[in-house]
mmCIF file of the N, C-alpha and C atoms, coordinates in Angstrom:
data_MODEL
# 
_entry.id   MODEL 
# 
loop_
_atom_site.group_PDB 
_atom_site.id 
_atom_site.type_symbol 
_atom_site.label_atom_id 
_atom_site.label_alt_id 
_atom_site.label_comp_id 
_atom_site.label_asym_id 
_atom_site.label_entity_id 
_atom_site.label_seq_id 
_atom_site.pdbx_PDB_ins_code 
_atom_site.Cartn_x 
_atom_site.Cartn_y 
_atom_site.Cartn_z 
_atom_site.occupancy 
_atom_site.B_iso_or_equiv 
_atom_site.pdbx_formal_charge 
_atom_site.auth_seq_id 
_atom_site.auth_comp_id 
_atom_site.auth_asym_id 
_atom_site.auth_atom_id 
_atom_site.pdbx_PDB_model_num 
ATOM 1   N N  . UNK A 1 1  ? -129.465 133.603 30.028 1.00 0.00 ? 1  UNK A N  1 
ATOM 2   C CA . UNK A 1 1  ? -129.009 133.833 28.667 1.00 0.00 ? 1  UNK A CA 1 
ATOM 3   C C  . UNK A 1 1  ? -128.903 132.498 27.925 1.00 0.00 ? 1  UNK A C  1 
ATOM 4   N N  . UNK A 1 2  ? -129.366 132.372 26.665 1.00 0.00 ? 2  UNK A N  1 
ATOM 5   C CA . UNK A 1 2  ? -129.090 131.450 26.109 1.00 0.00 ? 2  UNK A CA 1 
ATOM 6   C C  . UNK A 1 2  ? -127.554 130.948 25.808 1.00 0.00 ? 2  UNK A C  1 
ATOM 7   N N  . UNK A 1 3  ? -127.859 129.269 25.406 1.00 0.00 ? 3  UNK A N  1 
ATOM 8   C CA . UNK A 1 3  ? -126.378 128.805 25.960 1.00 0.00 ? 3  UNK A CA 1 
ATOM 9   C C  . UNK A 1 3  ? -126.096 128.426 23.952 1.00 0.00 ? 3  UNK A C  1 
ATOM 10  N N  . UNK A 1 4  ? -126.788 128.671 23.398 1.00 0.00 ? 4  UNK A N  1 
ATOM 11  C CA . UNK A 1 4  ? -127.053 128.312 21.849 1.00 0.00 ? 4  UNK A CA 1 
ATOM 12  C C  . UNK A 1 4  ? -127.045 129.703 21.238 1.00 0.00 ? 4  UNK A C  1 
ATOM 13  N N  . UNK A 1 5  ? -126.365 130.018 20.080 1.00 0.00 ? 5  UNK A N  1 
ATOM 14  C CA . UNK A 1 5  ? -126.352 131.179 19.552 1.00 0.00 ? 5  UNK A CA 1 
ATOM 15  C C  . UNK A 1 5  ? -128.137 131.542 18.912 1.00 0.00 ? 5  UNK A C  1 
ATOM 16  N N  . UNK A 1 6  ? -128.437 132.699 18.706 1.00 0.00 ? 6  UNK A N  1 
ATOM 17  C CA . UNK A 1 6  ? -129.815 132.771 18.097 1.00 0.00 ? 6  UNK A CA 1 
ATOM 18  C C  . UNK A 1 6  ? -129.721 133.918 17.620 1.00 0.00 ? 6  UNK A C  1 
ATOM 19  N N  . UNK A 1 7  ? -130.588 133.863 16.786 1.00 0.00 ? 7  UNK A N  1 
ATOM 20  C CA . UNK A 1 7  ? -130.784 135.754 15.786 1.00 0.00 ? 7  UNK A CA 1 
ATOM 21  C C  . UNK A 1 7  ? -132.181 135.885 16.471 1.00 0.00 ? 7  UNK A C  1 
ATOM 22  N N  . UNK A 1 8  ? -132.296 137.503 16.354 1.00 0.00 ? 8  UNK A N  1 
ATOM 23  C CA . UNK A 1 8  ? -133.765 137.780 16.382 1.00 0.00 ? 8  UNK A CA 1 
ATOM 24  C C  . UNK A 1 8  ? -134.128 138.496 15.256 1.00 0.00 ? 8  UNK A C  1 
ATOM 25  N N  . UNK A 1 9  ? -135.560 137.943 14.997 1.00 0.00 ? 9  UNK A N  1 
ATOM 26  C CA . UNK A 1 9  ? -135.822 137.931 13.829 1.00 0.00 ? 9  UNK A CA 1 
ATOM 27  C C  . UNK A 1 9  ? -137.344 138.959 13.993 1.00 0.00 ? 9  UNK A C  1 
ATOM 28  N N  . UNK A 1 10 ? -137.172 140.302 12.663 1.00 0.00 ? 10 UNK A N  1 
ATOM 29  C CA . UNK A 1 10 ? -138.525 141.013 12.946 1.00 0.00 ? 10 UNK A CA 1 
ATOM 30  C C  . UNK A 1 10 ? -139.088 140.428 12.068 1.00 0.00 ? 10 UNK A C  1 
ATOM 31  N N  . UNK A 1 11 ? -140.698 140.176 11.974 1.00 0.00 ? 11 UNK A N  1 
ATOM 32  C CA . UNK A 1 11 ? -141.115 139.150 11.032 1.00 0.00 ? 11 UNK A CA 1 
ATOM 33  C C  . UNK A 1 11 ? -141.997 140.997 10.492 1.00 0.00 ? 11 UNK A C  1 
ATOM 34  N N  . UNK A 1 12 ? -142.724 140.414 9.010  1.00 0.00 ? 12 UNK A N  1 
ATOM 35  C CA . UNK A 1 12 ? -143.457 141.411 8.407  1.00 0.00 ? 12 UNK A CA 1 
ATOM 36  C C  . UNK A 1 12 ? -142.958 142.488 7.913  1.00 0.00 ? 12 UNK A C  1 
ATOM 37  N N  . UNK A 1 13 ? -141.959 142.862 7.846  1.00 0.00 ? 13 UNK A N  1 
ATOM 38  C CA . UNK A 1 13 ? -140.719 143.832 7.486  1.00 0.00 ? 13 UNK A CA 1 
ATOM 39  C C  . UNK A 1 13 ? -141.559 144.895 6.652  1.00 0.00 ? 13 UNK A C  1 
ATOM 40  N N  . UNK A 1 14 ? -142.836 144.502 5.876  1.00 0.00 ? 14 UNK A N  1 
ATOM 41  C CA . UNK A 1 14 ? -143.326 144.981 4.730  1.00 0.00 ? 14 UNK A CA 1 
ATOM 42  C C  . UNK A 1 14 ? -144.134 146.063 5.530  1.00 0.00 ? 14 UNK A C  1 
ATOM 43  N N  . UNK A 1 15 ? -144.326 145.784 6.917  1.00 0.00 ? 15 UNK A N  1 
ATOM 44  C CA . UNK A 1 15 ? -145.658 146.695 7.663  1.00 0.00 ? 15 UNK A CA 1 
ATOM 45  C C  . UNK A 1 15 ? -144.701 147.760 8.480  1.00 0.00 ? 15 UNK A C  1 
ATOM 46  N N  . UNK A 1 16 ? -143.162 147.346 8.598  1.00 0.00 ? 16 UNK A N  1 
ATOM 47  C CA . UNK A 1 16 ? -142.375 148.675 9.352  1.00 0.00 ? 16 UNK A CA 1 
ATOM 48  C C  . UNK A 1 16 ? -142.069 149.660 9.485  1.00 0.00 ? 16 UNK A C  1 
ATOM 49  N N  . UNK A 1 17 ? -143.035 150.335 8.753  1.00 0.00 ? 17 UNK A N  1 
ATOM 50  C CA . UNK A 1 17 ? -143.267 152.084 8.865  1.00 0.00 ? 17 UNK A CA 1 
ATOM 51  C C  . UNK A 1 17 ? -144.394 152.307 9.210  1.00 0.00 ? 17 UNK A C  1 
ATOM 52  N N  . UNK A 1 18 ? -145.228 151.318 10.037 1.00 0.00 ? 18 UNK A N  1 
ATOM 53  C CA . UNK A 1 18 ? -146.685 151.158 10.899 1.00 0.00 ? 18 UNK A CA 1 
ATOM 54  C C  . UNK A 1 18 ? -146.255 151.898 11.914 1.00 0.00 ? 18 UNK A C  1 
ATOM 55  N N  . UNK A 1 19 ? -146.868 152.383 12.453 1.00 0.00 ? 19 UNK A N  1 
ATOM 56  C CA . UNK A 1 19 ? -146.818 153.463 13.436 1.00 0.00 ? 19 UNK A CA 1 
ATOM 57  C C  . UNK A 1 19 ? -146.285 153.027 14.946 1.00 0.00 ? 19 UNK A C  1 
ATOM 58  N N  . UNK A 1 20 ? -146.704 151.424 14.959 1.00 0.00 ? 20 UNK A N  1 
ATOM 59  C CA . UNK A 1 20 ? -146.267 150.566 16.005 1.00 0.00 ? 20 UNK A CA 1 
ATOM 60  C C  . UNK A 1 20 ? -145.552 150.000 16.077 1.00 0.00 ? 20 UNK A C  1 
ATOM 61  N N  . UNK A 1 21 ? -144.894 149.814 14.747 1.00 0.00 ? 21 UNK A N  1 
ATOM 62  C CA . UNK A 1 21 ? -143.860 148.819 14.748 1.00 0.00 ? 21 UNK A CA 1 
ATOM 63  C C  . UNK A 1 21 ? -142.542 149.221 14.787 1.00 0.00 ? 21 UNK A C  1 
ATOM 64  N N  . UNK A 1 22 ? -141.395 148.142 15.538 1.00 0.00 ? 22 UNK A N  1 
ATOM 65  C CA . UNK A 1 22 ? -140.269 148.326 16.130 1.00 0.00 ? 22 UNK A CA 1 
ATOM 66  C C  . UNK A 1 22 ? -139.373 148.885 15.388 1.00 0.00 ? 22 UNK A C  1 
ATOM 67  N N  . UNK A 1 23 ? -138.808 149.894 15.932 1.00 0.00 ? 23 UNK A N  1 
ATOM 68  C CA . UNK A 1 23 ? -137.667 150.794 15.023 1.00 0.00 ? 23 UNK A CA 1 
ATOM 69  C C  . UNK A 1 23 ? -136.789 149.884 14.768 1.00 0.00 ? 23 UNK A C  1 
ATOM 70  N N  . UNK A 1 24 ? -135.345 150.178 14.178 1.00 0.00 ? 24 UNK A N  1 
ATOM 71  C CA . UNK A 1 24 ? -134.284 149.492 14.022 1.00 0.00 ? 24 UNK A CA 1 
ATOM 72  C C  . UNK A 1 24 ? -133.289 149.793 15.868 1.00 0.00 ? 24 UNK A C  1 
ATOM 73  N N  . UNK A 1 25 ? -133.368 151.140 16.301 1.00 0.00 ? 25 UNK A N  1 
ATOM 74  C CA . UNK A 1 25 ? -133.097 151.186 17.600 1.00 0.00 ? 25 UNK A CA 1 
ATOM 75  C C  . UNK A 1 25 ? -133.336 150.017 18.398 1.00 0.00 ? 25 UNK A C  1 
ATOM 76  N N  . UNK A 1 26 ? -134.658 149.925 18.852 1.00 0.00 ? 26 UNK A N  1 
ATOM 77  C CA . UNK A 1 26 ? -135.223 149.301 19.713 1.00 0.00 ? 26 UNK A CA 1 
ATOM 78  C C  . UNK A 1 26 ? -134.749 147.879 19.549 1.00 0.00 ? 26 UNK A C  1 
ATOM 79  N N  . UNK A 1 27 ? -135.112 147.016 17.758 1.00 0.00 ? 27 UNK A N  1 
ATOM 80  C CA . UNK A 1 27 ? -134.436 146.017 17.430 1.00 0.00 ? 27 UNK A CA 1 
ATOM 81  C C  . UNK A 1 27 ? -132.680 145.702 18.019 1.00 0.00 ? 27 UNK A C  1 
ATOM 82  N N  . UNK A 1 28 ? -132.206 146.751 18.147 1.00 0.00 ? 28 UNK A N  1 
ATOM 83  C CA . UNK A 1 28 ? -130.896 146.548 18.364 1.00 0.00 ? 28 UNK A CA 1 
ATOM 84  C C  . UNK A 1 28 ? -130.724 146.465 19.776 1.00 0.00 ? 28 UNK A C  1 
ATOM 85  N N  . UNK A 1 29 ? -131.257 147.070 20.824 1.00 0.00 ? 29 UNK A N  1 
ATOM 86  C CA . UNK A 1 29 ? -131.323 147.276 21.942 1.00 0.00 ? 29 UNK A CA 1 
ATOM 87  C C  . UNK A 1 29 ? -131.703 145.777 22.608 1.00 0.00 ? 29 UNK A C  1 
ATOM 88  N N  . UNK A 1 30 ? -132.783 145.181 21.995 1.00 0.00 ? 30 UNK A N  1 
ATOM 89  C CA . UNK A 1 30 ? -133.429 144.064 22.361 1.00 0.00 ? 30 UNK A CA 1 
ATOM 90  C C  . UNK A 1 30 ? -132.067 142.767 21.962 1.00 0.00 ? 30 UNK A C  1 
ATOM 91  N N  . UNK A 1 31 ? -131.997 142.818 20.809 1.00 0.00 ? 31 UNK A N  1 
ATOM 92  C CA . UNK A 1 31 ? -130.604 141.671 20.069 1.00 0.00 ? 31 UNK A CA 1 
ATOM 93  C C  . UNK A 1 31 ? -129.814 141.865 21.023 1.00 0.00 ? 31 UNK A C  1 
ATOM 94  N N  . UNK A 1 32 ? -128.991 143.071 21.754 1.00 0.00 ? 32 UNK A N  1 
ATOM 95  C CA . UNK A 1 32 ? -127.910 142.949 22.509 1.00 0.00 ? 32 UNK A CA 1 
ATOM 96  C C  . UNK A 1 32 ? -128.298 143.022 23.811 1.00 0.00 ? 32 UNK A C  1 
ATOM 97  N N  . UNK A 1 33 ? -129.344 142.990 24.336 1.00 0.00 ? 33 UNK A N  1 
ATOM 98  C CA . UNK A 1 33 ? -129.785 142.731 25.937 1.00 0.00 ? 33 UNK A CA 1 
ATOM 99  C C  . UNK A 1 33 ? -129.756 140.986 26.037 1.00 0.00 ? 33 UNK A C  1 
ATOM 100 N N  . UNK A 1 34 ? -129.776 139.822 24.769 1.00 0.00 ? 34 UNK A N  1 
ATOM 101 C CA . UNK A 1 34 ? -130.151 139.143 25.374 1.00 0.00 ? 34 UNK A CA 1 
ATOM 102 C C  . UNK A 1 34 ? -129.032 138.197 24.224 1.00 0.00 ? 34 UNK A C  1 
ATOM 103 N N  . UNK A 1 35 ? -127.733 138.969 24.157 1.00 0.00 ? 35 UNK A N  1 
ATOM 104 C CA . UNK A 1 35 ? -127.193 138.553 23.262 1.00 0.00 ? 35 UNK A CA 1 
ATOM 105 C C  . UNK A 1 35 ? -127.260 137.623 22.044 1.00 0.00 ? 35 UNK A C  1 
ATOM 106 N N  . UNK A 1 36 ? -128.230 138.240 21.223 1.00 0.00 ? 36 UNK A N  1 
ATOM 107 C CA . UNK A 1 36 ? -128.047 137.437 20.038 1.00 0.00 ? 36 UNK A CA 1 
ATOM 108 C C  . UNK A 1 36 ? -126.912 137.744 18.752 1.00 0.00 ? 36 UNK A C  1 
ATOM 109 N N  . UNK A 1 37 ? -126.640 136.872 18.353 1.00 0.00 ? 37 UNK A N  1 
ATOM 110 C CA . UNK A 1 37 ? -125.929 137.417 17.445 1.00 0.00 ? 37 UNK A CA 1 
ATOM 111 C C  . UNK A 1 37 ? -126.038 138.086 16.090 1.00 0.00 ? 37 UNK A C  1 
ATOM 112 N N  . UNK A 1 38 ? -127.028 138.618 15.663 1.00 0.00 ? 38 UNK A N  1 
ATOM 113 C CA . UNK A 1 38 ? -127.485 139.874 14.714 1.00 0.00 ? 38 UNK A CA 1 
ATOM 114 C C  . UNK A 1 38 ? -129.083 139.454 15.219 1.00 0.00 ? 38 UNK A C  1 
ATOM 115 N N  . UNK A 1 39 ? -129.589 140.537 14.365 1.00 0.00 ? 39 UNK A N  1 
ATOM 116 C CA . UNK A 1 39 ? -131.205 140.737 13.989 1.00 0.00 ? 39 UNK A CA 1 
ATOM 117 C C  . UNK A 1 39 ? -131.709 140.735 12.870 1.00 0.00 ? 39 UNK A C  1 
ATOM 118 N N  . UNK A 1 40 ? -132.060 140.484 12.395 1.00 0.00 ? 40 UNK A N  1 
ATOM 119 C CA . UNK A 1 40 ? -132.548 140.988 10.690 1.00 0.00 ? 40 UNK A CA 1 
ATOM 120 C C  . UNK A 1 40 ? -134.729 140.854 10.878 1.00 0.00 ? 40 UNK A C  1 
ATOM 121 N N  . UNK A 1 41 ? -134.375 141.702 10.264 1.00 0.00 ? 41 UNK A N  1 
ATOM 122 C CA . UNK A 1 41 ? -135.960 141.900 9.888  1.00 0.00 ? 41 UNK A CA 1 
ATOM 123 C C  . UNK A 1 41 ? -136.166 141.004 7.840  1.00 0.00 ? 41 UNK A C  1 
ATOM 124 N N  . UNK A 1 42 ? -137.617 140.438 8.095  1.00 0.00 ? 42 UNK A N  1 
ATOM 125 C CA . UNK A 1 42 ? -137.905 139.774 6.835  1.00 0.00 ? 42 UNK A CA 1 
ATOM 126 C C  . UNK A 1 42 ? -139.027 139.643 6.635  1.00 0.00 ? 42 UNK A C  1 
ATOM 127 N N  . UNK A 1 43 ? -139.588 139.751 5.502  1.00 0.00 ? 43 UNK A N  1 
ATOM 128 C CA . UNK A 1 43 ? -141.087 139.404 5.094  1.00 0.00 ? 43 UNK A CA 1 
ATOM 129 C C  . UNK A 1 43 ? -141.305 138.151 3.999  1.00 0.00 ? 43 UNK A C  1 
ATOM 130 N N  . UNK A 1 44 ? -141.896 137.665 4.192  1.00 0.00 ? 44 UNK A N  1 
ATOM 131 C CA . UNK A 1 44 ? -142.527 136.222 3.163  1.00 0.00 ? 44 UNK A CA 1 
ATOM 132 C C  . UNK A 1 44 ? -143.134 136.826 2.382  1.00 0.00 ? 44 UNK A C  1 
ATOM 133 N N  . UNK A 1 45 ? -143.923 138.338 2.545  1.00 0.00 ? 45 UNK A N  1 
ATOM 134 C CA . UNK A 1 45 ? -144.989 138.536 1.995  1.00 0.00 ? 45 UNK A CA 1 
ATOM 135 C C  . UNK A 1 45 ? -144.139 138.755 0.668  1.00 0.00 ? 45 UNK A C  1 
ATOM 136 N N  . UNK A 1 46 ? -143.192 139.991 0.897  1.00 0.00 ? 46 UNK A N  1 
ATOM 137 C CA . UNK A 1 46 ? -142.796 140.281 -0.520 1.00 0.00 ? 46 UNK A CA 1 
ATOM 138 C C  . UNK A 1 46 ? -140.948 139.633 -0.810 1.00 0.00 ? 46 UNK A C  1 
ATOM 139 N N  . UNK A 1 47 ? -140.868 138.704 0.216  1.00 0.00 ? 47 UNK A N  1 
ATOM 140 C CA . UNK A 1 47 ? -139.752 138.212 -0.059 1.00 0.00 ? 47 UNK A CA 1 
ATOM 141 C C  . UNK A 1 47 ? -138.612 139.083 0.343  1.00 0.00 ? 47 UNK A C  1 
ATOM 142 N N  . UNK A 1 48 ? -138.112 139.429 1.774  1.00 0.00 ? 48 UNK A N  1 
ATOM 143 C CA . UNK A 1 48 ? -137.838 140.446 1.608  1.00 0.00 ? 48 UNK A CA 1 
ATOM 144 C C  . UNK A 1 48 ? -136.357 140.093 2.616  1.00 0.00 ? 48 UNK A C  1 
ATOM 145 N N  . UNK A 1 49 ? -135.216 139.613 2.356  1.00 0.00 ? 49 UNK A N  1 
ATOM 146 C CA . UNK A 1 49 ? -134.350 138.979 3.130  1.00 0.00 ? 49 UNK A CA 1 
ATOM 147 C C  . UNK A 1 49 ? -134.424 137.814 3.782  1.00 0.00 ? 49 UNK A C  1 
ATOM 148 N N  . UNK A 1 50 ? -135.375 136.636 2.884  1.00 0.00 ? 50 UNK A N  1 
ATOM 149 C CA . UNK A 1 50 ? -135.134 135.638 3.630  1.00 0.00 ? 50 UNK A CA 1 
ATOM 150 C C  . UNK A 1 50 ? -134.070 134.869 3.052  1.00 0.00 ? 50 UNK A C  1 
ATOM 151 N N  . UNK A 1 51 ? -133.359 134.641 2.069  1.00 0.00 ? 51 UNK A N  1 
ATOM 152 C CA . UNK A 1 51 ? -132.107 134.071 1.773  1.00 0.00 ? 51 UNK A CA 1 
ATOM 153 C C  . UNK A 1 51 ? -131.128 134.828 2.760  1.00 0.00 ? 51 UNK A C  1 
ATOM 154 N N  . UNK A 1 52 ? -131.089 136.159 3.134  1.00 0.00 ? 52 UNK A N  1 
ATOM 155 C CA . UNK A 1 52 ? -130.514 136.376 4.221  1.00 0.00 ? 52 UNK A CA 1 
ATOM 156 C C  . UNK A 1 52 ? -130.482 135.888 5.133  1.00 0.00 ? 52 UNK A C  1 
ATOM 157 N N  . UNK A 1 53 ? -131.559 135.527 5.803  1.00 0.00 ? 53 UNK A N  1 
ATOM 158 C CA . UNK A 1 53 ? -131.915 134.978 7.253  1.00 0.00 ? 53 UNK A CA 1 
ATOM 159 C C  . UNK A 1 53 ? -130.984 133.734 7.019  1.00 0.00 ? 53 UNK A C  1 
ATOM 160 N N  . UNK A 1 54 ? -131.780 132.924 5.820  1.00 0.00 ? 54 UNK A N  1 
ATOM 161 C CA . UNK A 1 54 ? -131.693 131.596 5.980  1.00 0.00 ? 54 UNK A CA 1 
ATOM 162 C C  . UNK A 1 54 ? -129.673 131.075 5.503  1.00 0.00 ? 54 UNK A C  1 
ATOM 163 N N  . UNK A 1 55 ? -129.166 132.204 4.971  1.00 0.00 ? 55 UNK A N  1 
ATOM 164 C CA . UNK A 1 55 ? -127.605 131.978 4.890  1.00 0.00 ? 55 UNK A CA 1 
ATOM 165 C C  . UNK A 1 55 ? -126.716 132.630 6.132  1.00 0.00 ? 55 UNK A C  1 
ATOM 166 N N  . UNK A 1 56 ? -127.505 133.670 7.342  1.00 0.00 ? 56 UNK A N  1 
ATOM 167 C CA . UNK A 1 56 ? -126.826 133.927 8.326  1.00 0.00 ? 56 UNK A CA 1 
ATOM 168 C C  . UNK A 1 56 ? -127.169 132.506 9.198  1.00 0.00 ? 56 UNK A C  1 
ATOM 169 N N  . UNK A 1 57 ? -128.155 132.369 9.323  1.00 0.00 ? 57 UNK A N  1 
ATOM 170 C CA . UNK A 1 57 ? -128.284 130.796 10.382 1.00 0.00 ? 57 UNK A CA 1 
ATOM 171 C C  . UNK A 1 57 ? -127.644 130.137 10.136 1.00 0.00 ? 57 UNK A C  1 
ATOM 172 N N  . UNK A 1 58 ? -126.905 129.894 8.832  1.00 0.00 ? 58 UNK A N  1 
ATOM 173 C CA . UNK A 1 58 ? -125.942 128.893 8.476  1.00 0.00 ? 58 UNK A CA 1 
ATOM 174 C C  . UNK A 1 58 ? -125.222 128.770 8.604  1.00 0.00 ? 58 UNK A C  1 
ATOM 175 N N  . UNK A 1 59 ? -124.489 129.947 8.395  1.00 0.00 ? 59 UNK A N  1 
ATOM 176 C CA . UNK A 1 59 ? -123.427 130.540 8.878  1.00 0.00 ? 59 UNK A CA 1 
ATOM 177 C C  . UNK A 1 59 ? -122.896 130.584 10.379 1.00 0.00 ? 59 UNK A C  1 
ATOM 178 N N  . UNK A 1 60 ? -124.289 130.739 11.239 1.00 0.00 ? 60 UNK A N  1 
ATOM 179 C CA . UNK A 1 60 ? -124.027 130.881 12.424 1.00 0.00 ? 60 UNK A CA 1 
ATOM 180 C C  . UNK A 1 60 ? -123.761 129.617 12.834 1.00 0.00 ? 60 UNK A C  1 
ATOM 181 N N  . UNK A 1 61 ? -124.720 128.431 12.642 1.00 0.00 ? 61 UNK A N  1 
ATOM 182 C CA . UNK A 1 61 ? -124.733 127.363 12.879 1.00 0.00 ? 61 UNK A CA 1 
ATOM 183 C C  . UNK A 1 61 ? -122.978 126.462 12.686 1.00 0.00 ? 61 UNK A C  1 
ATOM 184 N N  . UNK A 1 62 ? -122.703 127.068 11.426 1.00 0.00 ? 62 UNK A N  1 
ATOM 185 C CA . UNK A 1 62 ? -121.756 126.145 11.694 1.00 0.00 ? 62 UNK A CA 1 
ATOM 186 C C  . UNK A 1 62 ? -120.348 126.533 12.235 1.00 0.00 ? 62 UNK A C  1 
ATOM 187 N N  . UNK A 1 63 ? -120.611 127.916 12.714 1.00 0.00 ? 63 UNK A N  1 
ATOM 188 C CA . UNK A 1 63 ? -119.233 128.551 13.591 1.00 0.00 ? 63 UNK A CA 1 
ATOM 189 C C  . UNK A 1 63 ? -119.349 127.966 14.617 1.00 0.00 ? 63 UNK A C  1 
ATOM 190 N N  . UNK A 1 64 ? -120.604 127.573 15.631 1.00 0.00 ? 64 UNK A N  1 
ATOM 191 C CA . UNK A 1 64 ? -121.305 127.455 16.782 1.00 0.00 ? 64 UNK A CA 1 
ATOM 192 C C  . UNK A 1 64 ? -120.555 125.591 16.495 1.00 0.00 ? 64 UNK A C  1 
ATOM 193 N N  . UNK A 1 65 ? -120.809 125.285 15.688 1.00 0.00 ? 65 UNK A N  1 
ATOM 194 C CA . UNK A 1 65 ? -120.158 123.536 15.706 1.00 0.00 ? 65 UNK A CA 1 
ATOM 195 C C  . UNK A 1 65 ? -119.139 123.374 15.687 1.00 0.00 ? 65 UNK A C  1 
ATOM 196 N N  . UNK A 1 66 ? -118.285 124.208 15.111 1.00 0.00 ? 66 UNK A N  1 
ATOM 197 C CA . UNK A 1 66 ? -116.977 124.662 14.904 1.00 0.00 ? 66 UNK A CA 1 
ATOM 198 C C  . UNK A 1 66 ? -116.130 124.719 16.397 1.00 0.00 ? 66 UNK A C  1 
ATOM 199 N N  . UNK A 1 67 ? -116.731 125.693 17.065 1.00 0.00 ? 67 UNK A N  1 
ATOM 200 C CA . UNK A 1 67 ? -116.397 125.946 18.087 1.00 0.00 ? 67 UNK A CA 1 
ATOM 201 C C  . UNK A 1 67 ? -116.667 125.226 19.366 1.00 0.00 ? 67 UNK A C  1 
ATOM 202 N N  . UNK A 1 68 ? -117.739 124.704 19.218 1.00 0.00 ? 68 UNK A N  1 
ATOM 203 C CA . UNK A 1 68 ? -118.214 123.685 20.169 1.00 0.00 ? 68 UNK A CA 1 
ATOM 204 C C  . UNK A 1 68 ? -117.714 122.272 19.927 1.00 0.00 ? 68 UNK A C  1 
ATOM 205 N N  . UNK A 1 69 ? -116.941 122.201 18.551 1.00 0.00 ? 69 UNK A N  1 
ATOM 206 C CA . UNK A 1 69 ? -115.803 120.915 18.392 1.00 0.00 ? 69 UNK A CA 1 
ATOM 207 C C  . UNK A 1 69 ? -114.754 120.914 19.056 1.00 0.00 ? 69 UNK A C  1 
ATOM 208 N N  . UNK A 1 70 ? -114.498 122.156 18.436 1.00 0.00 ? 70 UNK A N  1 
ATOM 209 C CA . UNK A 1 70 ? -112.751 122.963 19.414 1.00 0.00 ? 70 UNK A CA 1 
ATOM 210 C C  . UNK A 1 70 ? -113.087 122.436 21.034 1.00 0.00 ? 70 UNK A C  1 
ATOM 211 N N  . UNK A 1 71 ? -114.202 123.389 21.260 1.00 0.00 ? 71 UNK A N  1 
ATOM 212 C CA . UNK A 1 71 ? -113.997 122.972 22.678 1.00 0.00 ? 71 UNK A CA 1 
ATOM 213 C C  . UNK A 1 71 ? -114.186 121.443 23.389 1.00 0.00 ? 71 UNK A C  1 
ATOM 214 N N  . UNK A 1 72 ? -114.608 120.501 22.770 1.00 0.00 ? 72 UNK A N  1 
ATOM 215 C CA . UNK A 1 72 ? -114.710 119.783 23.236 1.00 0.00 ? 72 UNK A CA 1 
ATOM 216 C C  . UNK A 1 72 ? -113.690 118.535 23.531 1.00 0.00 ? 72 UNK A C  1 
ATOM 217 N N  . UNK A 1 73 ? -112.891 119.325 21.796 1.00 0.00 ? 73 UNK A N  1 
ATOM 218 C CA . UNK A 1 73 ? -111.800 117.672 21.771 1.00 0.00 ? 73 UNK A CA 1 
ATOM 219 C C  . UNK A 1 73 ? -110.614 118.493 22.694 1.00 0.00 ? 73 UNK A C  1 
ATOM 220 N N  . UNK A 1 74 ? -110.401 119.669 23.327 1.00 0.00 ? 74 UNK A N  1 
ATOM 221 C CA . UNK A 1 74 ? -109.808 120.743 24.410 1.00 0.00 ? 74 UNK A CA 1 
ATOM 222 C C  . UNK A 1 74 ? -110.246 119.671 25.649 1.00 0.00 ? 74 UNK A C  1 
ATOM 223 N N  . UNK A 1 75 ? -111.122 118.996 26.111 1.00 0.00 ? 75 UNK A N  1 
ATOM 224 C CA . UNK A 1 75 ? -111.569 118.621 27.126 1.00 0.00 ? 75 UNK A CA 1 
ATOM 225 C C  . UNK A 1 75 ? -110.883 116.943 27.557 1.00 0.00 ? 75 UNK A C  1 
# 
């Protein structure tokens, strides 16, 4: 398991009613088998939640420093 927080990310969001492509189930199933901390699906093509993406990483990022401060000055 990763020792760094990570999202998983569905890329193409615009093609997800393709016959092949990953439900929101499956997305969720996969995010919590390998604990990430959310999923979001996004497309470049039509712009489609990437200020999302790019303000949850931020978010994540700096809880993850936050906490990895805590723990360290703890040591």
């Amino acid at each position: 398991m990763p020792s760094k927080p990570f999202i998983l990310v569905g890329l193409k969001s615009d093609l997800r009613f393709e016959k092949d492509s990953v439900c929101e189930h499956e997305a969720k199933t996969v995010a919590d088998k390998f604990n990430a901390q959310t999923h979001i699906y996004c497309s470049s093509l039509i712009n489609n939640n990437i200020n999302l993406l790019l303000s949850t990483t931020i978010q994540i990022q700096q809880n993850w420093q936050m906490l990895h401060a805590e723990n360290t000055d703890q040591k």
